[in-house]
N, C-alpha and C positions, 0 to 999 in steps of 0.2 A: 782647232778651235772647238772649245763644248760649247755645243749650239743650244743646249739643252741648260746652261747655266747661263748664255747671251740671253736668252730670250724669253725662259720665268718670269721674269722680276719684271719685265719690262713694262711701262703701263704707256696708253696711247690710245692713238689710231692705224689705221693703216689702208691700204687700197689692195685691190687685185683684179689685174688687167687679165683678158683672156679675149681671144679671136674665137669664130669659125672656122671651119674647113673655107672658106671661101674669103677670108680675111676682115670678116666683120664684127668689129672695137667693141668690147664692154670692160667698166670698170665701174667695178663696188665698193664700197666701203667695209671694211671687214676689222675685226679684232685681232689682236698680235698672234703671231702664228703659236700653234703648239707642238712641240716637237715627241714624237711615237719614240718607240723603243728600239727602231730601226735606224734614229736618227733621221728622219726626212720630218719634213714639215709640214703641218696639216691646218687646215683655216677649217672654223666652225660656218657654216653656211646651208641656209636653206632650198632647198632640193628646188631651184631657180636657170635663169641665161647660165651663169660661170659655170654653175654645177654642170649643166649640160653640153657645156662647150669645151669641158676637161677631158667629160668623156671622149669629145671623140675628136677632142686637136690639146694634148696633154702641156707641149708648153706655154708659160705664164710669168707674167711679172710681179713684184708686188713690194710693198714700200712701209715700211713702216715708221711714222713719226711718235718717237719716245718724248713722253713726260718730262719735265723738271729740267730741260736743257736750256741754256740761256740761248737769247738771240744773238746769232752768229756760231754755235757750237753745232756742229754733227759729231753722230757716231757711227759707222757704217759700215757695215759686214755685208759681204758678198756669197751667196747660197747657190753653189751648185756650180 
């Protein structure tokens, strides 16, 4: 899959769940992911809870609901 041609165009919302080291829930509302030149995918967010809970417990979930789909349609690609 080009993950980098999935997910340009995309227009929306989206979420990103992320823990502590100690298992304690945050989730934000964020913009669609951007994907680097590495291929990994990068969310715009202010140096916040997620930001500091990537640092130091790296996995995360996150969801993104695309524009212009009618009710009842999904599209969904799985990362990672």
């Amino acid at each position: 899959m080009d993950l980098k041609a999935y997910c340009e165009p995309a227009k929306g919302h989206g979420s990103l769940a992320t823990a502590d080291v100690s298992g304690q829930v945050n989730l934000a509302i964020v913009d669609r992911p951007r994907v680097m030149a590495d291929n990994f995918a990068a969310f715009i967010m202010p140096h916040r809870l997620n930001h500091n809970r990537l640092e130091s417990n790296p996995p995360a979930a996150s969801l993104h609901l695309k524009d212009g789909l009618a009710q009842g349609e999904f599209d969904m690609k799985r990362l990672g």
